[in-house]
N, C-alpha and C positions, 0 to 999 in steps of 0.2 A: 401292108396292113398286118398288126401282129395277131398272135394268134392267142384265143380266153385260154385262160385256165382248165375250164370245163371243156374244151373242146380237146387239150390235152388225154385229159381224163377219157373222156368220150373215148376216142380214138383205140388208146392202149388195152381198154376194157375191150374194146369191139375186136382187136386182135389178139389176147390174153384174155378170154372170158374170167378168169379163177383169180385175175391180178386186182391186188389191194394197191391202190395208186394213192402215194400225197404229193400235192405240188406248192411250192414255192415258187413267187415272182420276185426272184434276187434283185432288180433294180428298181419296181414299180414299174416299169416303164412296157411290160407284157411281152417282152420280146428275150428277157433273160428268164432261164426259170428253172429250178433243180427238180429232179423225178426223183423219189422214192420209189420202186415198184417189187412188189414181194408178191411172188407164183409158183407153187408147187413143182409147174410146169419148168423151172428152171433147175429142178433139182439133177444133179450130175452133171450140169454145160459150164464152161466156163466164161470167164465173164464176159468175154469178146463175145461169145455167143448168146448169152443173155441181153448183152447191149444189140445185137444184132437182133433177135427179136424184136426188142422193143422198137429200134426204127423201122423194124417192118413193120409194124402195127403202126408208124407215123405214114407210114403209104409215100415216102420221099420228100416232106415236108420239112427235114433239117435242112438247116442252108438256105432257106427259100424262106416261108410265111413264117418259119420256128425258126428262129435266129442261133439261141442258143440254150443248149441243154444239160445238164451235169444231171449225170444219172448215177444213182446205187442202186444195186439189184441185188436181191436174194430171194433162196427160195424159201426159207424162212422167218419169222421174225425171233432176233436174238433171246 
């Protein structure tokens, strides 16, 4: 079963309190979806490590109910 939008959101927020999250459902279909996520708290990590955040905050949910994820992360917005 795929996984809402908002449950996305939910998630990221719940592991990145200070994160501004946008999502997109790349195919309709709720199982592709691209993460915007911008946190202070990323400020000095590199990206592997800002993306490692964020699937902590998915609690191991890629691969499984979240099928597929394309993420951008920063710690600011440009």
């Amino acid at each position: 079963m795929p996984m809402h939008a908002d449950d996305i959101v939910r998630l990221i927020k719940e592991g990145i309190p200070d994160a501004e999250v946008e999502i997109q459902d790349l195919a309709g279909d709720g199982d592709h979806y691209a993460a915007t996520v911008i946190s202070a708290s990323f400020a000095g990590k590199s990206k592997i490590q800002q993306h490692q955040a964020v699937y902590g905050a998915l609690g191991g949910r890629m691969g499984g109910v979240l099928h597929a994820l394309k993420l951008t992360t920063m710690a600011q917005r440009p």
